[in-house]
C-alpha positions in Angstrom: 6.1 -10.0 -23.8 8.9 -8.4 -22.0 9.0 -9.2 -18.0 11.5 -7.8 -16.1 12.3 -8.5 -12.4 12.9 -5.5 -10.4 13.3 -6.3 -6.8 12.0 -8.4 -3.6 11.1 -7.8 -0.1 9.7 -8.9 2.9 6.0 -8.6 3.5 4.4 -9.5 7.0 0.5 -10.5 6.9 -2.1 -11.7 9.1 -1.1 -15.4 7.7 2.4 -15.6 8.1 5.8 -13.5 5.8 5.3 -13.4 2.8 8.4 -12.6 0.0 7.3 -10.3 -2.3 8.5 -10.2 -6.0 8.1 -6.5 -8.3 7.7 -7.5 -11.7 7.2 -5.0 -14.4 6.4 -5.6 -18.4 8.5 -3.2 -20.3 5.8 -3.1 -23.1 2.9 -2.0 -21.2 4.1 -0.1 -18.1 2.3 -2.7 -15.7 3.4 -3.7 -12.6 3.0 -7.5 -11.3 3.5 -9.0 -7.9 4.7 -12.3 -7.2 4.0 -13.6 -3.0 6.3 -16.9 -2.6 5.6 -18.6 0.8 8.5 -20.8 2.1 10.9 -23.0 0.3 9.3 -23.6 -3.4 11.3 -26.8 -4.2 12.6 -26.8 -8.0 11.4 -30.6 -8.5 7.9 -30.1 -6.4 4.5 -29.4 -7.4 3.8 -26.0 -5.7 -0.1 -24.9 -4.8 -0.2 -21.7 -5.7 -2.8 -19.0 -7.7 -3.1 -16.7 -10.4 -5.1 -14.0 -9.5 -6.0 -11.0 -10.9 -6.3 -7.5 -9.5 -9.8 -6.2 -7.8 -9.3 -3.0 -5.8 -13.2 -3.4 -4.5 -12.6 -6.9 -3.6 -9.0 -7.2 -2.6 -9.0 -3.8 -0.3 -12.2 -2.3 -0.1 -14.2 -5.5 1.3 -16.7 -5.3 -1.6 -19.5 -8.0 -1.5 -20.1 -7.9 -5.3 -18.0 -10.7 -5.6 -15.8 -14.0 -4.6 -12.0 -12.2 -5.2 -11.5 -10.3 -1.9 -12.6 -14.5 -0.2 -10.2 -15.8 -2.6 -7.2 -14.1 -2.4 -7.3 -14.4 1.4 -8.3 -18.0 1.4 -5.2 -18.9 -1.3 -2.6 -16.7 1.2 -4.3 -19.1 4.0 -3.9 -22.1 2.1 -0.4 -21.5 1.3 1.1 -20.8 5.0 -0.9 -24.1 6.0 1.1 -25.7 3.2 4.2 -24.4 4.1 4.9 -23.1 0.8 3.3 -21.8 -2.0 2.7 -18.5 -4.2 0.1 -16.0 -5.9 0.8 -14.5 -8.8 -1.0 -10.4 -8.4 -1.7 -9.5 -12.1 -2.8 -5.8 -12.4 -5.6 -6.2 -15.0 -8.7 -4.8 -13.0 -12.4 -5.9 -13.7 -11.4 -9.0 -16.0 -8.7 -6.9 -18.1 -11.7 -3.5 -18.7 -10.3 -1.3 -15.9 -11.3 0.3 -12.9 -13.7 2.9 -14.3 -15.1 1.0 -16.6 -15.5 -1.8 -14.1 -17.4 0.9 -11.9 -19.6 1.6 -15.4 -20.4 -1.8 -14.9 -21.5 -1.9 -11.6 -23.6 0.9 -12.6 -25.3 -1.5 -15.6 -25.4 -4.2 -13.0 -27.4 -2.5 -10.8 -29.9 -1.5 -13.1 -30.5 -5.5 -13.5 -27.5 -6.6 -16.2 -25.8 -9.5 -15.0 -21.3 -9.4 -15.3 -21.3 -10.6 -18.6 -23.8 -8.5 -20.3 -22.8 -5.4 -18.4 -19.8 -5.8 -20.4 -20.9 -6.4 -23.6 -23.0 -3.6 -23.5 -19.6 -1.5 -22.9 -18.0 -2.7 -25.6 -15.9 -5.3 -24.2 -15.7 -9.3 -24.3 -16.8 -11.0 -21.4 -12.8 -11.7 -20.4 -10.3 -9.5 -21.7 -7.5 -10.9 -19.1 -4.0 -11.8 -20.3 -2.0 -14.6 -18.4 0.9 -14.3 -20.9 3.4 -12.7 -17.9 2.7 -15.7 -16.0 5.4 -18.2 -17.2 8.4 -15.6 -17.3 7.5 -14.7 -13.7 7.1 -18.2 -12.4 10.5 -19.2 -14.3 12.2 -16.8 -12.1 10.6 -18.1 -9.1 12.1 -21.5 -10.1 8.3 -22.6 -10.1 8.3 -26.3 -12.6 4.7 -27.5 -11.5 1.9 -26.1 -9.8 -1.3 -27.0 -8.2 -3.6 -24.4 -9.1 -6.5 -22.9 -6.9 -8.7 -21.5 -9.2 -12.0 -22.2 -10.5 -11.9 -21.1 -14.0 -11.5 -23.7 -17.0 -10.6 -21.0 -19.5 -7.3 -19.8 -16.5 -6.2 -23.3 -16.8 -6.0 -23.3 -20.1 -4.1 -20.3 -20.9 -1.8 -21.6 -18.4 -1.4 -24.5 -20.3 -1.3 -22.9 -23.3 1.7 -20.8 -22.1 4.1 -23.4 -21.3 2.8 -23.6 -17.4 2.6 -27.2 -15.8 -0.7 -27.6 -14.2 -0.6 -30.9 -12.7 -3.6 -30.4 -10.8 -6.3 -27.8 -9.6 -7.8 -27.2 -5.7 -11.4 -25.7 -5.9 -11.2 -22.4 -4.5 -14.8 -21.6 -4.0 -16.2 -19.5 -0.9 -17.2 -16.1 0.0 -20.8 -16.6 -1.3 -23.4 -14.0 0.0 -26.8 -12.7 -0.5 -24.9 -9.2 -2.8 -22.9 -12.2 -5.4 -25.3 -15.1 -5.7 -26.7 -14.0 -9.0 -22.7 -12.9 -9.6 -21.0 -16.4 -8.8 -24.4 -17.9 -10.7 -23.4 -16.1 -13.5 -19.8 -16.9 -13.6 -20.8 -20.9 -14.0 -23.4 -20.2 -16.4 -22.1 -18.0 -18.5 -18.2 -18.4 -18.1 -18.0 -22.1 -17.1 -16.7 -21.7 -13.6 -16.7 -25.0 -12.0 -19.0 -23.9 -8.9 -20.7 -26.8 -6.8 -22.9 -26.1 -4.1 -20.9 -28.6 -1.7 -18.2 -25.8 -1.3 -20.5 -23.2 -0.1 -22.2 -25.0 2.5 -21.6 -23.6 6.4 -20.0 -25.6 8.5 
């Protein structure tokens, strides 16, 4: 896989100034963003995430699911740490796309549950790549990261291509009455390490 930096900016949130990173993969046309919060020392362990691209979660407030919670819990997370990053990967609805994710949504609501809706389109339950993730970090000078994620199978790949997980920070919230059977799902069917603890209300 063929990552190429393109260019960086500045990009003011709710949570603090973000620097943001354009990435492209000259094989496959896609874009990637890297956010990098403050000084990401060469020698530390960095908390950062991986996370992957959900237009109805990230920017249209969708319920369905956890990502929209996520994302703005990690970018939280990180200003509070002083540092940090999130790795954007453009691979909608698990790696199936946006239309077909919507075809899922449409299986879903007729009673399927995330993984079956996309087995009956054709598609394994995960078709997500992480392969882009080592070249990017590499150029963010990123040696060891603490991980927020939930997912065994995302650790793993990171592993698996050269990344230095040295440890992982549950990143479990956003639960409602429209994703119970969702999140449920994700730990039953594709081992997401979900405890009850973390969705308790303060």
């Amino acid at each position: 896989m063929s990552i190429k930096f393109i260019a960086s900016s500045k990009l003011p949130t709710p949570f603090g100034t973000f620097t943001m990173h354009g990435f492209e993969d000259s094989e496959t046309g896609k874009e990637h963003v890297a956010l990098t919060y403050g000084e990401l020392a060469k020698d530390g362990v960095i908390l950062g995430r991986i996370h992957s691209e959900c237009l109805t979660g990230d920017a249209l407030f969708s319920l369905r699911c956890d990502c929209g919670f996520q994302l703005e819990t990690a970018m939280k997370n990180i200003t509070e740490a002083g540092s940090g990053f999130i790795l954007y990967l453009r691979q909608e609805g698990r790696g199936i796309g946006l239309l077909n994710k919507i075809r899922a949504y449409n299986l879903q609501d007729s009673g399927a549950n995330t993984v079956e809706a996309n087995e009956k389109l054709g598609f394994a339950a995960d078709l997500r790549n992480y392969a882009m993730c080592k070249p990017m970090l590499d150029h963010l000078g990123v040696n060891k990261v603490k991980l927020m994620t939930n997912n065994p199978k995302k650790l793993a790949a990171m592993e698996e291509y050269g990344v230095n997980i040295v440890a992982r920070q549950p990143l479990q919230v956003g639960k409602n009455m429209h994703n119970e059977h969702y999140l449920k799902t994700k730990a039953d069917k594709l081992g997401h390490m979900m405890t009850e603890e973390h969705f308790k209300e303060d």
